[in-house]
N, C-alpha and C positions, 0 to 999 in steps of 0.2 A: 522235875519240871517238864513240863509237855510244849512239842514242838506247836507250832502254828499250824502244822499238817494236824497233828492230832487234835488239838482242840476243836478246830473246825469238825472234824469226822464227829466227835463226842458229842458237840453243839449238835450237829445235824438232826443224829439219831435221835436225840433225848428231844427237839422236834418235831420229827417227824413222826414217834410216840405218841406224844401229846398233840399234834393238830394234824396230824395225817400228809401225807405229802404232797396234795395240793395245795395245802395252806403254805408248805413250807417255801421260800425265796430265799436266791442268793443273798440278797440284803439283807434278808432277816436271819439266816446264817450269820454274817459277817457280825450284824450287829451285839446278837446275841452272843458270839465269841468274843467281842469288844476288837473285832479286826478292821480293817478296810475291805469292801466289797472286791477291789481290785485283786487282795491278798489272794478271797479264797479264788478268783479265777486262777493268779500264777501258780496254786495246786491243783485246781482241777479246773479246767477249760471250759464244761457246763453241767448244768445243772446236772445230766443224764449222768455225766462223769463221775459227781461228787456224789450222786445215791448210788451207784455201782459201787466204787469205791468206801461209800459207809457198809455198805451190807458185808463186801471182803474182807472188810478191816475188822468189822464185828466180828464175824466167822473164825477169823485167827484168834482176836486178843479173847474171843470168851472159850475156845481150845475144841471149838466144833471142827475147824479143819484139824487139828493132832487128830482127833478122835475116827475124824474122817481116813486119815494117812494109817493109822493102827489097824481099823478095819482091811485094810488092803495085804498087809501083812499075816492074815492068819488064813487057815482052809478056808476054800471056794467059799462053802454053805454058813461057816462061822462068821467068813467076813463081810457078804450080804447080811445076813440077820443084824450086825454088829452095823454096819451102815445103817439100816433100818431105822433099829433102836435109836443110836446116835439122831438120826434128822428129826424123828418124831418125839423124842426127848429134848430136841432142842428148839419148834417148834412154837410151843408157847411163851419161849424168849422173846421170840422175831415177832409173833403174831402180829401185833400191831403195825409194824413198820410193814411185814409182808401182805395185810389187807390195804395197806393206805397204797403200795406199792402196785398192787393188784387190779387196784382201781384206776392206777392211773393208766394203766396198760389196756384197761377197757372206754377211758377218755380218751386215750392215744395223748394225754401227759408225757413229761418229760421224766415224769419217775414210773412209766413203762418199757423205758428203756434196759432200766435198771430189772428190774422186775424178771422181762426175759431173759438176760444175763444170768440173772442168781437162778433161775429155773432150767436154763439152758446148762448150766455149770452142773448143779443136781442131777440131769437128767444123765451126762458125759460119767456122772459118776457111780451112776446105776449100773447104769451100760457097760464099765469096765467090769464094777462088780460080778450080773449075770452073764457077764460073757463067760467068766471062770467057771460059770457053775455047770455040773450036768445035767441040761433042761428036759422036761419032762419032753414027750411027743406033742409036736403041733406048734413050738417055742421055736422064734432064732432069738439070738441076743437083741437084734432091735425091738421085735415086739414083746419082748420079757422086758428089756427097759421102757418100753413106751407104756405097758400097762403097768409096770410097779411104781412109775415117775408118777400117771397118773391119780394113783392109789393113793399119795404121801400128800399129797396138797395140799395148803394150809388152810381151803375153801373146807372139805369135807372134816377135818380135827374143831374146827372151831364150831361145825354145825350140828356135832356128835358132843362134842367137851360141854361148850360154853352155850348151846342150843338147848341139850337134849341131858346134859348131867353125866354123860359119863364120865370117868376116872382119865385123867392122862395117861395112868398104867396101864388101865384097859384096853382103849384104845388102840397104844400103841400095839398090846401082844395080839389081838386079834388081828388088823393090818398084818403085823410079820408074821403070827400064825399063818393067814389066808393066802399072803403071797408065798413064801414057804411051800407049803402043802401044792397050790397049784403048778407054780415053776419048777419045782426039785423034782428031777427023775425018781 
């Protein structure tokens, strides 16, 4: 049986999938979970809260943060590559919610809040990765994470994948080829 906390999060997402996250409202949260509007506030205080909150909750319960926490544990260069793979394999889960997200960050929406969060979180987790690693000449760790965070974005996979045909596999190996090759001493 699932708490009031989770169904709200599950209602959200499965939402914000299907009508993007400017469609989505609290009230149409609450209602769709069969809760009180008041409930989902006493979890999450607003809206920015509750799409921050769906996207961390997704990340755990679909085992992208394990996956995330695994990469950290092996050599420098394995566990960059292994972060890679992991975000751009996991990718065309979030798409939907991460363009509707995306958007509203570019209306300056309440689900741009969210949006930076989850991007900001990514980028912290890059940045731990290539700091381990031994960067090629011309590299610090912030600009190895600001151009690999760059690289991964959910603008550029949907306009290669779902634009242009290429393969998710694909994709992905050329990104972590490309950064790979460029970053690594």
């Amino acid at each position: 049986m699932s708490t009031s906390r989770e169904r709200i999060l599950d209602t959200a997402f499965e939402l914000v999938r299907e009508q993007g996250a400017h469609a989505v409202t609290m009230a149409g949260i609450a209602d769709a979970a069969g809760l009180s509007r008041q409930m989902v506030y006493v979890h999450f205080r607003s809206r920015a809260g509750l799409l921050t909150a769906m996207a961390r909750d997704h990340d755990r319960r679909s085992g992208f943060a394990a996956r995330v926490a695994e990469a950290r544990e092996l050599p420098p260069v394995e566990g960059l590559e292994r972060l890679l793979r992991a975000w751009l394999a996991y990718v065309p889960e979030i798409l939907p919610v991460a363009r509707a997200l995306e958007a509203a960050a570019i209306t300056g929406e309440a689900g741009g809040d969210a949006w930076r969060n989850r991007m900001d979180d990514l980028h912290e987790q890059i940045r731990a990765a290539v700091a381990r690693v031994d960067l090629a000449p011309g590299w610090t760790a912030e600009t190895a994470a600001d151009w690999t965070w760059a690289r991964v974005q959910p603008g550029p996979f949907d306009q290669l994948v779902n634009e242009r045909g290429w393969s998710t596999e694909e994709y992905a190996d050329r990104v972590t080829r490309s950064v790979l090759a460029e970053l690594v001493a």
